[in-house]
C-alpha positions as CSV (number, residue, x, y, z in Angstrom):
1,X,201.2,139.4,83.0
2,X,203.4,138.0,79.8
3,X,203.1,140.1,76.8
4,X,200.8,139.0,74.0
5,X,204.1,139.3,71.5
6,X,205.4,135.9,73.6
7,X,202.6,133.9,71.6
8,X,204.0,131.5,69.1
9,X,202.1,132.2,66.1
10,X,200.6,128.8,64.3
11,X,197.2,127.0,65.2
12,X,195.9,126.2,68.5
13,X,192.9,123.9,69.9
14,X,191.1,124.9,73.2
15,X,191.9,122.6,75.8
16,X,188.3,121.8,76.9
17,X,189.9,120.1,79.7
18,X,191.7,123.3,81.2
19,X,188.7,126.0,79.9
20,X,186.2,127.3,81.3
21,X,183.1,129.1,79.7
22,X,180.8,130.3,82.4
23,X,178.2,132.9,83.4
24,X,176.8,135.2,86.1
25,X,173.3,135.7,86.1
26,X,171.1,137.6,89.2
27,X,168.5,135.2,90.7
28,X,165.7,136.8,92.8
29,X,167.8,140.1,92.2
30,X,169.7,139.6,95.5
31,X,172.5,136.6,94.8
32,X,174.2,135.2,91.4
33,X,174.2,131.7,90.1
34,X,177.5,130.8,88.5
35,X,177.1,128.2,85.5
36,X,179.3,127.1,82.7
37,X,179.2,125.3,79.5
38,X,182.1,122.2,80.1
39,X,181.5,121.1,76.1
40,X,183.4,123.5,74.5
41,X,186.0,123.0,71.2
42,X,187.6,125.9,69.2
43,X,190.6,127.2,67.1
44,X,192.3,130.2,67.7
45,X,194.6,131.0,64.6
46,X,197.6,133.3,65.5
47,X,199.2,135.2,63.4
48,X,202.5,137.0,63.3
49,X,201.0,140.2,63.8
50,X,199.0,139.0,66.8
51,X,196.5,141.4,66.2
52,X,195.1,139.5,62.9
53,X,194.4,136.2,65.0
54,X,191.4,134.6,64.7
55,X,189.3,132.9,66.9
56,X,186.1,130.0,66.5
57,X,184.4,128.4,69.2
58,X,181.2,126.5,69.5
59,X,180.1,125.7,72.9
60,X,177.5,122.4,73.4
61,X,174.1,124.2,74.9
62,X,173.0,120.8,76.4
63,X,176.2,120.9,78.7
64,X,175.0,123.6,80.8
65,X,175.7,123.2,84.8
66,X,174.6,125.5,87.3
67,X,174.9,122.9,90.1
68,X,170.9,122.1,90.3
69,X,169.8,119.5,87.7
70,X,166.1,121.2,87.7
71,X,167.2,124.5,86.7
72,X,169.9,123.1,84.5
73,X,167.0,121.1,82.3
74,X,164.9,124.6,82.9
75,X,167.9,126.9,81.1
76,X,168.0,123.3,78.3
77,X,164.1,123.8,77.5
78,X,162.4,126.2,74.9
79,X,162.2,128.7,77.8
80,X,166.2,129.6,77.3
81,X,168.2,127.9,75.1
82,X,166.0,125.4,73.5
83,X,168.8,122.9,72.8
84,X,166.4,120.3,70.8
85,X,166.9,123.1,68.5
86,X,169.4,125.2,68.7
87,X,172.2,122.6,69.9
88,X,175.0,125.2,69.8
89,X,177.0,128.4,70.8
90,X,179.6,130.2,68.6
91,X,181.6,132.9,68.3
92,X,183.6,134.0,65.6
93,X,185.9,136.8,66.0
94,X,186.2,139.8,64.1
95,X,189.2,142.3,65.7
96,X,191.7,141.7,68.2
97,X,193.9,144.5,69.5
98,X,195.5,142.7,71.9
99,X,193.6,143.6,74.7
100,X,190.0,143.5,73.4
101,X,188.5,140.8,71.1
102,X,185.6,141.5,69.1
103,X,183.5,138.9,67.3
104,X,180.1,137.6,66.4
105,X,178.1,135.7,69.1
106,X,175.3,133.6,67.9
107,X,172.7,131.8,70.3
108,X,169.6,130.3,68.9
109,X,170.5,131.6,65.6
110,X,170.5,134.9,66.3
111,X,173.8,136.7,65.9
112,X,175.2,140.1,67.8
113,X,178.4,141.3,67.9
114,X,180.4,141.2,71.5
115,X,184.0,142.2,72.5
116,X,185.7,140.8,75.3
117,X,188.3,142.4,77.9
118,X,190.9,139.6,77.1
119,X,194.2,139.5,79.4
120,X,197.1,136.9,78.1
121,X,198.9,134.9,81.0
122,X,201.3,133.7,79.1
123,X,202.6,130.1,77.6
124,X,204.5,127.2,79.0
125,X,205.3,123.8,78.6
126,X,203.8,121.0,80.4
127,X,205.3,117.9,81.4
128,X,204.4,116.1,78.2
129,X,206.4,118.7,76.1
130,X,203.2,120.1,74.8
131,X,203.3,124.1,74.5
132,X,200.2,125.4,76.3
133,X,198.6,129.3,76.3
134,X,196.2,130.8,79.2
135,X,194.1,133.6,79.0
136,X,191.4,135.3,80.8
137,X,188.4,137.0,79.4
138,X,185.2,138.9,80.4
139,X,182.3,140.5,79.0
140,X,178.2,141.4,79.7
141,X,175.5,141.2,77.7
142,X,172.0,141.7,77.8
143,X,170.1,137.6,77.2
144,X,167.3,139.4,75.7
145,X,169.2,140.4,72.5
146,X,169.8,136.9,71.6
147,X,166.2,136.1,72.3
148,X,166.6,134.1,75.6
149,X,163.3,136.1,77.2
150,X,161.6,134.1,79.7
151,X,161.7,135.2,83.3
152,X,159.1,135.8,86.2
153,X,157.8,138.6,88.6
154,X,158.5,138.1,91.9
155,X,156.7,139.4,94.7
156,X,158.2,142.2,96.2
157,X,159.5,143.6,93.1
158,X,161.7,142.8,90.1
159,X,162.5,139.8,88.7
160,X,163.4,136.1,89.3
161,X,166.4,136.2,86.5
162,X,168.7,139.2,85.7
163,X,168.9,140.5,82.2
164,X,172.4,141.4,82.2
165,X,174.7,138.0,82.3
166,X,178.4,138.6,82.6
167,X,180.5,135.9,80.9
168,X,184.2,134.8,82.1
169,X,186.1,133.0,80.4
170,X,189.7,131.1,81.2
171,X,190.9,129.2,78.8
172,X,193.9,126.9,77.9
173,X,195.1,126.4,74.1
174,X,197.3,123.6,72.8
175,X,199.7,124.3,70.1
176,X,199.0,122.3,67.3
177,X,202.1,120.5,65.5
């Protein structure tokens, strides 16, 4: 792994291109389903002292994609995220110590905070002379906090969808001239 001091300081966009935002939910308590957001746009402001960087990201809700159109309108309806409404994702940091970033997460207007495990993987230039920055991230949280609710017994016990969801993230930032 590079060393988070190796990040130019200045402003960067997320490459929605090159990121992904996904999630790991249970399903029938047995398996995951993997899904991810593809409409996502951000800044990440870093600063000289890396460790006052700041981060803002909004994520498009109707973009969800789990790989099954039924359950991806399902998780688009007032049962979960209620895009109609709530059209959005953000999160807005508040602390970065260079391995963990904190911030405020807010789905269907409601607003926790979250901190992510974040690992830098360093910066490099593509082809087109355009300075690019990778990192990983990963954190759980509990849906019902944010008021995403619905689920369903299932027969022999438990539930059809897990209350804990683990998001991962990888993203790619562009340095901005």
């Amino acid at each position: 792994m590079s060393s988070i001091k190796n990040l130019p300081a200045g402003t960067w966009a997320v490459d929605a291109s090159h990121t992904e935002v996904g999630f790991v939910a249970r399903h029938l308590m047995v398996t995951k389903v993997r899904g991810s957001f593809p409409e996502v746009s951000g800044t990440v402001t870093v600063a000289e002292d890396v460790t006052a960087s700041t981060v803002d990201v909004t994520v498009g809700m109707a973009s969800v994609d789990t790989r099954s159109a039924d359950r991806d309108a399902h998780l688009r309806s007032a049962d979960f995220f209620d895009v109609e409404n709530y059209p959005t994702m953000r999160f807005v940091s508040t602390s970065f110590d260079g391995e963990e970033l904190t911030g405020e997460l807010t789905i269907k207007d409601v607003t926790k905070p979250v901190t992510f495990e974040v690992d830098f993987n360093g910066v490099q230039a593509d082809p087109w002379g355009n300075t690019k920055a990778g990192f990983e991230a990963e954190t759980e949280i509990n849906r019902k906090d944010w008021g995403l609710t619905w689920n369903a017994a299932i027969e022999g016990g438990g539930v059809l969808v897990s209350e804990k969801i683990k998001v991962v993230l990888d993203v790619q930032l562009l340095k901005q001239a």
